[in-house]
N, C-alpha and C positions, 0 to 999 in steps of 0.2 A: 812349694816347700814351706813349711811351717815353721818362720823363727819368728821370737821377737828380741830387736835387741833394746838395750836400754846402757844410754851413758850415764852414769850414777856421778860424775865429776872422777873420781880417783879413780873407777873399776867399771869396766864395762862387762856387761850382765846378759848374756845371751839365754834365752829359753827357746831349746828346743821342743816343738809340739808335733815332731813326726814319731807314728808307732815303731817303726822301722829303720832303723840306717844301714841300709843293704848295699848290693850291686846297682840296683834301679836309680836310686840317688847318689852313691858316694860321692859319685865326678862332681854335680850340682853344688850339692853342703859344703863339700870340699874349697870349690871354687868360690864358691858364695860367703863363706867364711872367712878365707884367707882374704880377699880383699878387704873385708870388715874390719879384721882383727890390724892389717897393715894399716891401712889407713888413722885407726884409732890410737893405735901404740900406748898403750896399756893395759894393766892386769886384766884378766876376761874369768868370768867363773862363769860359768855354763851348767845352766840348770838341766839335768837329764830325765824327771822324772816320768817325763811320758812316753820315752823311749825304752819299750818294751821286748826287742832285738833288734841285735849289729851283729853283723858278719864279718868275714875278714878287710872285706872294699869300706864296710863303714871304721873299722880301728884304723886301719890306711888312712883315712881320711881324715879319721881324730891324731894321728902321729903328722900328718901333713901339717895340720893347723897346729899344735907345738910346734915343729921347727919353724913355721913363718913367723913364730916372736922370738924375740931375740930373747936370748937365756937368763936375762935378769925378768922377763917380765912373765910373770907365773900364769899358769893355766889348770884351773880347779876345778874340777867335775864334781857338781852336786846332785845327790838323789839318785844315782843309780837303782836303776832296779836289780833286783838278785840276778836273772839274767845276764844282763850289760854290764853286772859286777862279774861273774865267772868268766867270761872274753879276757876281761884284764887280768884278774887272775891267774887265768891257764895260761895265758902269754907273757906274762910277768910286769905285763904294763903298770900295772897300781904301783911299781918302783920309780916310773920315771913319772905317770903324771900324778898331781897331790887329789886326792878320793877323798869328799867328805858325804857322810851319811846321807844330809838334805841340809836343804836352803835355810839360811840363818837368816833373820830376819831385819831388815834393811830400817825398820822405825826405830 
């Protein structure tokens, strides 16, 4: 599984680099994240750009890791592609989690 994370001091900054978050990985990312994101306990913006389809087991997986932060602490999906934007979309997700275009630049 292709992540990188990175603790920035106030927000921790996941990139994803898999083409895919399907059936074949949800459970993995899933699992692999939620321990991350717990253990860190704070904001996480997760970089999507090279995630070029999810399926329903990878939104399950992205709704998994929301609720393992607790509700003050935000979770921001940057850089969708058009694709992995429509998922949320059509399922109304872009209401609960916060969607920005792309990666804002950390210098």
């Amino acid at each position: 599984m292709q992540l990188t994370v990175t603790d920035t001091g106030p927000t921790l900054v996941i990139a994803v680099g898999e083409a895919r978050i399907d059936a074949a990985i949800a459970t993995r990312f899933k699992d692999h994240l939620r321990e991350v994101v717990v253990h860190h306990r704070k904001p996480v913006v997760m970089q999507m750009g090279a995630v070029d389809f999810m399926d329903s087991s990878g939104l399950g997986a992205m709704i998994a890791l929301r609720k393992a932060l607790s509700e003050d602490l935000p979770l921001t999906l940057e850089g969708l592609t058009p694709n992995v934007e429509r998922v949320f979309r059509l399922t109304r997700m872009d209401t609960v989690f916060d969607i920005r275009p792309e990666a804002e630049n950390e210098e």
